[in-house]
C-alpha positions as CSV (number, residue, x, y, z in Angstrom):
1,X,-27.7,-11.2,2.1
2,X,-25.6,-8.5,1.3
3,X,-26.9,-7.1,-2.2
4,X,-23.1,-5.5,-2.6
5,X,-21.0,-8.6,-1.9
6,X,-20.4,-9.4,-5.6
7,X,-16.0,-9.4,-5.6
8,X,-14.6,-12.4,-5.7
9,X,-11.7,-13.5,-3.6
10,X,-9.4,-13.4,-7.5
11,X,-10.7,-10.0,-7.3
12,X,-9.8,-9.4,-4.4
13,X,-6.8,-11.1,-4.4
14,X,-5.5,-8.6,-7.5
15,X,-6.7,-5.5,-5.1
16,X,-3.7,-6.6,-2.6
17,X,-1.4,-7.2,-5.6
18,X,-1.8,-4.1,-7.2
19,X,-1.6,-1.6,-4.0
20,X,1.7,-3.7,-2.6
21,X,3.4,-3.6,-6.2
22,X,4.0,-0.2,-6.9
23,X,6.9,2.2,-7.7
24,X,9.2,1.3,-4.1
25,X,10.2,-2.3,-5.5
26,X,11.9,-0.9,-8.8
27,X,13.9,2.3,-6.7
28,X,14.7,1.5,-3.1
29,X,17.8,-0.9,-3.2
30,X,19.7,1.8,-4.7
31,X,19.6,3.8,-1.3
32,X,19.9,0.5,0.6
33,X,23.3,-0.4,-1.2
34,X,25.0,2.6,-0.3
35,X,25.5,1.3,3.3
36,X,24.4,-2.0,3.4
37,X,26.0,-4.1,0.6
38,X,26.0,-7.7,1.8
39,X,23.1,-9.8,-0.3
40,X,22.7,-11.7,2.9
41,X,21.9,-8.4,4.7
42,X,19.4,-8.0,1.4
43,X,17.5,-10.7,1.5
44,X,17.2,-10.5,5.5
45,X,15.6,-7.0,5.0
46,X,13.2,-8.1,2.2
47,X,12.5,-11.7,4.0
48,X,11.4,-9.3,7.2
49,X,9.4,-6.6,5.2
50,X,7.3,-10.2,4.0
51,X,7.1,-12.1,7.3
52,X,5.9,-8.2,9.1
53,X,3.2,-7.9,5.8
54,X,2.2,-11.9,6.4
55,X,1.6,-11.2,9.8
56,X,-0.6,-8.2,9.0
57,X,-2.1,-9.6,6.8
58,X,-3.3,-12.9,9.2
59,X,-4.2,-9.8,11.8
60,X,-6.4,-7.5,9.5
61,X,-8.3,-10.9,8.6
62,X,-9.5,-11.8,11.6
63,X,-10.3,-8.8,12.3
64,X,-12.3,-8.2,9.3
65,X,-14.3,-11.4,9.6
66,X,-14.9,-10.8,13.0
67,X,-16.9,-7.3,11.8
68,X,-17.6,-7.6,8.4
69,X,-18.0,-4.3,7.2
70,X,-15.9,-2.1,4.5
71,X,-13.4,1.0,5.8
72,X,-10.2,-1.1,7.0
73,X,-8.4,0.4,9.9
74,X,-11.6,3.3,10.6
75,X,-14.4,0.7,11.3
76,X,-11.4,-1.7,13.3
77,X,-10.2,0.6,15.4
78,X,-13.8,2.7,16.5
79,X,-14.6,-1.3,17.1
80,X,-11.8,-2.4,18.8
81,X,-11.2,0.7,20.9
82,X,-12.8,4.4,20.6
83,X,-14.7,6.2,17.7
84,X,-12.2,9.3,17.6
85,X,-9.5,6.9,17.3
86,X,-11.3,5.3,14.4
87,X,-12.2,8.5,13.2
88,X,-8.6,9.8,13.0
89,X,-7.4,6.7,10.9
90,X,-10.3,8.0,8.5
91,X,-9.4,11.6,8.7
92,X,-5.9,10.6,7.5
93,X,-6.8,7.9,4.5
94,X,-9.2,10.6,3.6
95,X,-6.4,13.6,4.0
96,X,-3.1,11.9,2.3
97,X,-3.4,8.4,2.7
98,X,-4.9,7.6,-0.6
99,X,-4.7,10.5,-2.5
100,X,-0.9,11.1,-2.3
101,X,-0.1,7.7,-3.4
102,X,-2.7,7.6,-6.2
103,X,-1.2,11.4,-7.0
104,X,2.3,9.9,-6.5
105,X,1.6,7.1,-9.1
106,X,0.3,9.1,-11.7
107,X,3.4,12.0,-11.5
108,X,5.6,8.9,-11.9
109,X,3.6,7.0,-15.2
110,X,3.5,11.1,-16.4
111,X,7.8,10.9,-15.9
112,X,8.0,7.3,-17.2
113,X,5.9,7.8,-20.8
114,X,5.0,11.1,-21.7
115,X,8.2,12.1,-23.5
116,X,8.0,9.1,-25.7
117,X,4.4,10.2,-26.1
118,X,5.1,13.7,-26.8
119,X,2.7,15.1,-24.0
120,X,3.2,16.9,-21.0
121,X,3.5,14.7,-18.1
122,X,1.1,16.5,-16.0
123,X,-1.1,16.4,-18.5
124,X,-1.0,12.8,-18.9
125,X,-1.2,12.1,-14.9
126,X,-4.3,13.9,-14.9
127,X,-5.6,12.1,-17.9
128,X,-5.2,8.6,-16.2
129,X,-6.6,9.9,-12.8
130,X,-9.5,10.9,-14.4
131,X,-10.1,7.9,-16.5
132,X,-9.9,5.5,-13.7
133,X,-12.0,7.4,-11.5
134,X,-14.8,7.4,-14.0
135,X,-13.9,3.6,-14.5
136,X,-14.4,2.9,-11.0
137,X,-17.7,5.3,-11.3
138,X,-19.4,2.9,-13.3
139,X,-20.1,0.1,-11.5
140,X,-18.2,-2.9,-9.1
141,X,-18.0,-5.0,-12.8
142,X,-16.3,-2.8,-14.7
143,X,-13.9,-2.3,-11.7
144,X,-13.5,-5.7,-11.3
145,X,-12.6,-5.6,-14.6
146,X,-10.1,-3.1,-14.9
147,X,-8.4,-4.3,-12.0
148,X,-7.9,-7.8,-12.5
149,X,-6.3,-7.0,-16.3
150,X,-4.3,-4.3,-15.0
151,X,-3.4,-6.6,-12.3
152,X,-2.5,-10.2,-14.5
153,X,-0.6,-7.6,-16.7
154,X,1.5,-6.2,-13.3
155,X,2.3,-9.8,-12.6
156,X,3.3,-11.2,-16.5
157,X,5.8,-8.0,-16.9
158,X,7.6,-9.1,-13.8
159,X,7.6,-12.9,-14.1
160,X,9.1,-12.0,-17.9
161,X,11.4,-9.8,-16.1
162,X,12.5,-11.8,-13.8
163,X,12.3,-14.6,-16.4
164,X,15.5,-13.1,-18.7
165,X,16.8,-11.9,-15.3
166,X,17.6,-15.4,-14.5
167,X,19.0,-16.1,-17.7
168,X,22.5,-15.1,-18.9
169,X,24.4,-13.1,-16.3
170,X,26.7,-10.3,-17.1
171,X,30.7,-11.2,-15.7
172,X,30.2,-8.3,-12.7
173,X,27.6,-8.9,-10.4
174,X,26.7,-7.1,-6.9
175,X,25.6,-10.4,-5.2
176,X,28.0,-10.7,-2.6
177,X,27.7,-13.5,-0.1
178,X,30.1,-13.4,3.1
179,X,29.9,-13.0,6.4
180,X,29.9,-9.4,6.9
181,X,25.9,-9.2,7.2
182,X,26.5,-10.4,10.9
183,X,28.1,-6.5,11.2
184,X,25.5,-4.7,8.9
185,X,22.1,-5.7,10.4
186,X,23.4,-4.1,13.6
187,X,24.1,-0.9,11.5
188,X,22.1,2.4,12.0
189,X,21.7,2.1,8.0
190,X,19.9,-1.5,8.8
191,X,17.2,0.2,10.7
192,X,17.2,2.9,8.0
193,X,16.7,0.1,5.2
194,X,14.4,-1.4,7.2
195,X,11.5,1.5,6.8
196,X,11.8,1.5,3.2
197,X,11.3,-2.2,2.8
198,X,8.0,-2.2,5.0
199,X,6.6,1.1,2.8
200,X,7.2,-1.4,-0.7
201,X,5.2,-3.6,1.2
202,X,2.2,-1.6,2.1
203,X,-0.8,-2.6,0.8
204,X,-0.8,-6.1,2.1
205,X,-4.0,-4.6,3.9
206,X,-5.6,-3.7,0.9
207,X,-8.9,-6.1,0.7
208,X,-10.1,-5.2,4.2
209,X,-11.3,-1.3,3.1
210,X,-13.6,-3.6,0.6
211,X,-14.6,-6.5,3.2
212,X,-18.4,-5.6,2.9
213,X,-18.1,-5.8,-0.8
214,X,-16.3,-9.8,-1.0
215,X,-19.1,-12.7,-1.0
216,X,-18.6,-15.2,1.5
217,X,-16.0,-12.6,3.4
218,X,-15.3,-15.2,6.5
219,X,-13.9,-17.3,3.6
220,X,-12.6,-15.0,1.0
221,X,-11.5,-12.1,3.0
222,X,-8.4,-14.2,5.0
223,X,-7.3,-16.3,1.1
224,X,-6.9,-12.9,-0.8
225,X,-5.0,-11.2,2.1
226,X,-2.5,-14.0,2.8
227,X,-2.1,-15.1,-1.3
228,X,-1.8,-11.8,-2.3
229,X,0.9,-11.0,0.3
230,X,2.7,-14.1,-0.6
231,X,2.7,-13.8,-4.0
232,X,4.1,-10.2,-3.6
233,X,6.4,-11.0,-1.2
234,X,7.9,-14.1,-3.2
235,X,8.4,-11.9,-6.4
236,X,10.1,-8.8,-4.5
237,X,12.8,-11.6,-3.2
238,X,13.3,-12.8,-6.9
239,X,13.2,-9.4,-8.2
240,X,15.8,-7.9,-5.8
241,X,17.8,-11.6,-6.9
242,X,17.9,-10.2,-10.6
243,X,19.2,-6.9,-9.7
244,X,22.1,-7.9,-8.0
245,X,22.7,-10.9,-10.2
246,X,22.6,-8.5,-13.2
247,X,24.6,-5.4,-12.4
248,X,27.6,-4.4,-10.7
249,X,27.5,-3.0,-7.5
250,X,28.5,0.2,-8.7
251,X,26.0,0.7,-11.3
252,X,23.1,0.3,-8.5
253,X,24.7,2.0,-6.0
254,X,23.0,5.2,-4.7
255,X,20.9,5.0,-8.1
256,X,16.8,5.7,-8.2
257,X,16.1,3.5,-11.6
258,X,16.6,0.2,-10.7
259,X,13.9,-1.0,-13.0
260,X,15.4,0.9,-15.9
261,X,19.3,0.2,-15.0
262,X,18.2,-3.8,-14.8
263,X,16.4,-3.6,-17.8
264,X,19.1,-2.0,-19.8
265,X,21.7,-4.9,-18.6
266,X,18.6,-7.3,-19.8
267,X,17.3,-5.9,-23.1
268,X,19.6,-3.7,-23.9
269,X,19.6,0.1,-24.7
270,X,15.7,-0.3,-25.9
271,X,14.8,-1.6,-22.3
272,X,14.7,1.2,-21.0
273,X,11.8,2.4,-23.0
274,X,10.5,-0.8,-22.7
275,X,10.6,-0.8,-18.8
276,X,9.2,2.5,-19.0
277,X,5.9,1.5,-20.4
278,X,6.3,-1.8,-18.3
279,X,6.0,0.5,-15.4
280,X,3.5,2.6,-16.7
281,X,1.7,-0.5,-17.0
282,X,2.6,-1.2,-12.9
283,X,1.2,2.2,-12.0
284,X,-2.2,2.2,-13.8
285,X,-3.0,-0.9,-11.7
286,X,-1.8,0.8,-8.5
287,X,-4.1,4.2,-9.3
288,X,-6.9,1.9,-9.7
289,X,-6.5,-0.1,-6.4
290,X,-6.1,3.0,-4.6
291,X,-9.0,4.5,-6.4
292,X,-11.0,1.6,-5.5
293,X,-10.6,1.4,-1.7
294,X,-9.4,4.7,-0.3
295,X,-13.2,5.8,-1.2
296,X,-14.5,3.2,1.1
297,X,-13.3,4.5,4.0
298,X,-14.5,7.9,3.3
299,X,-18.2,6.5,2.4
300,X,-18.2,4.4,5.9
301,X,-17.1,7.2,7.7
302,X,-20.1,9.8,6.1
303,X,-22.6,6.1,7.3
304,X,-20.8,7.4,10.7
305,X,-20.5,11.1,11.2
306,X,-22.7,14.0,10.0
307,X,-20.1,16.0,8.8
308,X,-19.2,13.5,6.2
309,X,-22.7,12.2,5.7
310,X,-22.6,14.1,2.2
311,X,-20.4,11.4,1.0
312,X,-22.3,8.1,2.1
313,X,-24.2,8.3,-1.0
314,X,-24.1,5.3,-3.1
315,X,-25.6,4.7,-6.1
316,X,-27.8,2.3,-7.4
317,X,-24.6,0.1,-8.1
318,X,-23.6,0.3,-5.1
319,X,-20.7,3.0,-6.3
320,X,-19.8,5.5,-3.4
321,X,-19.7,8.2,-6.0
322,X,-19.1,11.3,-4.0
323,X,-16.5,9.5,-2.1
324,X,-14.7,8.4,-5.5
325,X,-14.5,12.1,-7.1
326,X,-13.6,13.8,-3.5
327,X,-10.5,11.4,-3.4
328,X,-9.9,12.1,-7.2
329,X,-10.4,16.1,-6.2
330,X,-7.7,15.7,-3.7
331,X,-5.3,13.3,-5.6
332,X,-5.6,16.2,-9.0
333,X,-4.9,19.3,-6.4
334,X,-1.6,17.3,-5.4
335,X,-0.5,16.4,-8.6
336,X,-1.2,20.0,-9.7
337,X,0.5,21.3,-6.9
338,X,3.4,19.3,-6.5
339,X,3.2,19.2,-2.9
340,X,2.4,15.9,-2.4
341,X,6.0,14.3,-1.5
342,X,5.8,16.5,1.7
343,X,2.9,14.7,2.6
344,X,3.6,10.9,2.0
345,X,6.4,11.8,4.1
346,X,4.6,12.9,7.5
347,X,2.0,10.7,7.1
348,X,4.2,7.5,6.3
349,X,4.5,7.5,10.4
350,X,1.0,7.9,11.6
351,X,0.1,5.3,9.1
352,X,2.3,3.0,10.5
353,X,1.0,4.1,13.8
354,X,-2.7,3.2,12.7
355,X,-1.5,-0.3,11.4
356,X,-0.2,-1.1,14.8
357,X,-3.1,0.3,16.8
358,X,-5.3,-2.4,14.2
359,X,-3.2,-5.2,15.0
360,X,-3.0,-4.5,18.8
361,X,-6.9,-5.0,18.4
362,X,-6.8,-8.6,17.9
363,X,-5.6,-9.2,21.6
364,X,-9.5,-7.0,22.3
365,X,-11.3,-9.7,19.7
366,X,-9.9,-12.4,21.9
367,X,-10.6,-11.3,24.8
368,X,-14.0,-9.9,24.5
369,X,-15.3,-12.9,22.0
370,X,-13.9,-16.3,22.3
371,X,-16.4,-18.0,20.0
372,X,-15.8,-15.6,17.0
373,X,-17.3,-17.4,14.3
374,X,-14.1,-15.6,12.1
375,X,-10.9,-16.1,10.8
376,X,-8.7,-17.1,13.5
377,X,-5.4,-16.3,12.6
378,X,-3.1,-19.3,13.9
379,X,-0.2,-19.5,16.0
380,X,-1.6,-17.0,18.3
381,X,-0.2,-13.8,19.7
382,X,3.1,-14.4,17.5
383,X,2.0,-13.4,14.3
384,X,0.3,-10.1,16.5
385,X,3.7,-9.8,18.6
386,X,6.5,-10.5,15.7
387,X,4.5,-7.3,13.7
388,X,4.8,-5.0,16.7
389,X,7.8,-5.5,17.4
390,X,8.8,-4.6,14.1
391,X,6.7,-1.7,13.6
392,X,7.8,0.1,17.0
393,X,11.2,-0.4,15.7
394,X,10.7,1.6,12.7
395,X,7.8,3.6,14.3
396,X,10.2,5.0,17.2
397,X,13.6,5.0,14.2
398,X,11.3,7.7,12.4
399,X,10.8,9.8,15.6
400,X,14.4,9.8,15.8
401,X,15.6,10.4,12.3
402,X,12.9,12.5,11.1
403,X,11.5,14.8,14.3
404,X,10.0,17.5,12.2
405,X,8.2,14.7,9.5
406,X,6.6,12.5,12.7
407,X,5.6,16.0,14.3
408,X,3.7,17.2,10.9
409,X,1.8,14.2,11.2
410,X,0.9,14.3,14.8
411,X,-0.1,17.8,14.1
412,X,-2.5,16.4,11.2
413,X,-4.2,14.1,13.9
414,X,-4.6,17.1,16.4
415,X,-6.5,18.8,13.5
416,X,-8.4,15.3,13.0
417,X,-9.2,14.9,16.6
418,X,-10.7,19.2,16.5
419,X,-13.0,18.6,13.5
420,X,-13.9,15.3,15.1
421,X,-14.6,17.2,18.2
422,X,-16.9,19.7,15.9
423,X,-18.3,17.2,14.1
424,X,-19.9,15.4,17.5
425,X,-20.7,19.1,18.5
426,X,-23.0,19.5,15.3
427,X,-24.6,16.1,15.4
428,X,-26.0,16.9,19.0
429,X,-27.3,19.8,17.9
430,X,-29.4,18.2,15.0
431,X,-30.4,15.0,17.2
């Protein structure tokens, strides 16, 4: 038995909740209502971001009872196809994929609460970093811990949200609900929509970097994918519902605050400083998600490959604690830097590309091992299809619309693929 499987599948559970709920929920239908203003046209966007994360979600958990082992997308793919391409996905959650979001999170909470706090926001970002990161240095409890009361709190400030956003609607509202949806999903602005919606809903994959970690994975692993990813997916709907029901179109129009423009129409002039700690609230949970898996891949990776062996380490709790403080390195050198928007931008498309590498492994599971004793996920290849479908839509929409973005990040993997090539190089050479 697995002396490290001590999360349970609520645990679990809360680790999806918390990466999928972040910032992207509470600012994107600003941008999406400058072009596409139909609520039918909405609701189709948000109803496909859930049905691509649902069957992601049913994907990554066969997959990860099939080879039950932490580091998501980096064990799958060396699995399922080659160990460079597993060792790229690594090189990339290691690079920007967890640290830029985690850095990303605390910049916003810093923007959100410091000036009601009186501190610098920078300051305060690194502050939080710092203290989750020796949370999550402690031991699986105490994570545990942290994450499913950051995580219960997430979910009560939205359900009250969206609790007095159900309530008493103002006389102008921007839910409009005609047939002109049948012109704007065939839009260029659609497609544009489209890849915004699917990057609120990352993080549907979330439990699988900790599979090694969940007792009784074959059972646990699949129930806190899919609930999580439900429950997300059922509160964005009801969330983008309020802020249409509850503002004009013009006040949401083009706007970034969503959270704090609904909240005001709610509350009142206090709600904004309300939301603002609501959010702050929202973020803390997302650091500590992020802070909690992204180090997995990097301590399965150092099992893997001597130049990363440094960071295999775990402690006697079973903490990867060189992992933990190299991602928290990273995630402080962006926030001090301020370069990290740059790179959540060129990597949004190779992590997408990663995603749909993962899911294409399924068809190799099914092929190669009929009797898996795992997950299988049903109605077979349609969930497997339906998501890449979707995600060669938006992956081939962002080599189109953003060239020079797509080729930073395929110049990121080229760098991946020569210090994997140095890496092999090295371990021959102390074999």
């Amino acid at each position: 038995m697995n002396k490290s499987a001590s999360i349970g599948w609520l645990t679990a559970t809360a680790l999806v909740v918390a990466n999928m709920i972040g910032s992207g929920i509470f600012t994107s239908l600003g941008f999406q209502l400058s072009d596409v203003v139909n609520s039918w046209s909405i609701f189709i966007l948000w109803s496909l971001g859930a049905l691509m994360a649902v069957c992601g979600a049913l994907s990554y958990a066969e997959l990860g009872t099939h080879w039950l082992r932490s580091g998501g997308e980096y064990h799958f793919l060396s699995k399922a196809f080659h160990p460079a391409l597993g060792y790229l996905s690594g090189w990339v959650s290691l690079t920007a994929g967890f640290a830029a979001p985690v850095a990303l999170s605390g910049m916003a909470l810093g923007e959100y609460v410091a000036p009601y706090l009186g501190v610098n926001h920078v300051f305060l970002a690194f502050s939080v970093v710092l203290a989750v990161a020796f949370l999550h240095s402690m031991s699986i409890h105490k994570s545990s811990m942290l994450q499913n009361s950051t995580t219960f709190l997430k979910v009560l400030l939205i359900l009250i949200f969206i609790g007095f956003g159900l309530g008493e609607a103002p006389e102008s509202s921007a839910l409009l609900w005609t047939n002109s949806w049948k012109e704007e999903v065939m839009l260029p602005a659609f497609a544009v929509s489209f890849v915004y919606v699917s990057f609120s809903y990352s993080g549907w994959n979330a439990a699988a970097y900790i599979a090694g970690e969940i007792r009784d994975a074959r059972k646990n692993l699949p129930r806190a994918l899919l609930l999580g990813t439900l429950l997300v997916s059922v509160l964005y709907l009801l969330l983008n519902y309020v802020f249409l029901r509850q503002n004009p179109i013009e006040a949401l129009e083009g706007q970034l605050e969503i959270g704090q423009i609904t909240a005001n129409s709610i509350f009142g002039p206090q709600g904004g400083v309300w939301i603002s700690f609501g959010i702050a609230v929202l973020l803390v949970s997302s650091i500590s998600a992020m802070t909690w898996a992204g180090p997995r891949v990097t301590q399965v990776l150092g099992e893997d490959h001597y130049l990363w062996r440094w960071f295999s380490l775990k402690t006697k709790s079973n903490i990867p604690l060189r992992a933990i403080w190299l991602q928290t390195s990273i995630t402080l050198l962006l926030i001090s830097t301020g370069t990290f928007e740059q790179v959540m931008i060129y990597t949004g498309f190779v992590l997408q590309l990663f995603a749909t590498f993962t899911v294409a492994g399924v068809f190799v599971v099914r092929r190669q091992n009929k009797e898996s004793k795992g997950f299988k996920s049903p109605l077979y290849p349609i969930p497997q299809l339906l998501f890449l479908g979707l995600s060669l839509w938006i992956l081939v929409y962002l080599v189109i619309a953003q060239p020079l973005e797509t080729g930073l990040g395929l110049l990121n993997l080229i760098l991946g693929l020569a210090i994997y090539w140095l890496d092999r190089r090295l371990s021959k050479k102390v074999a």
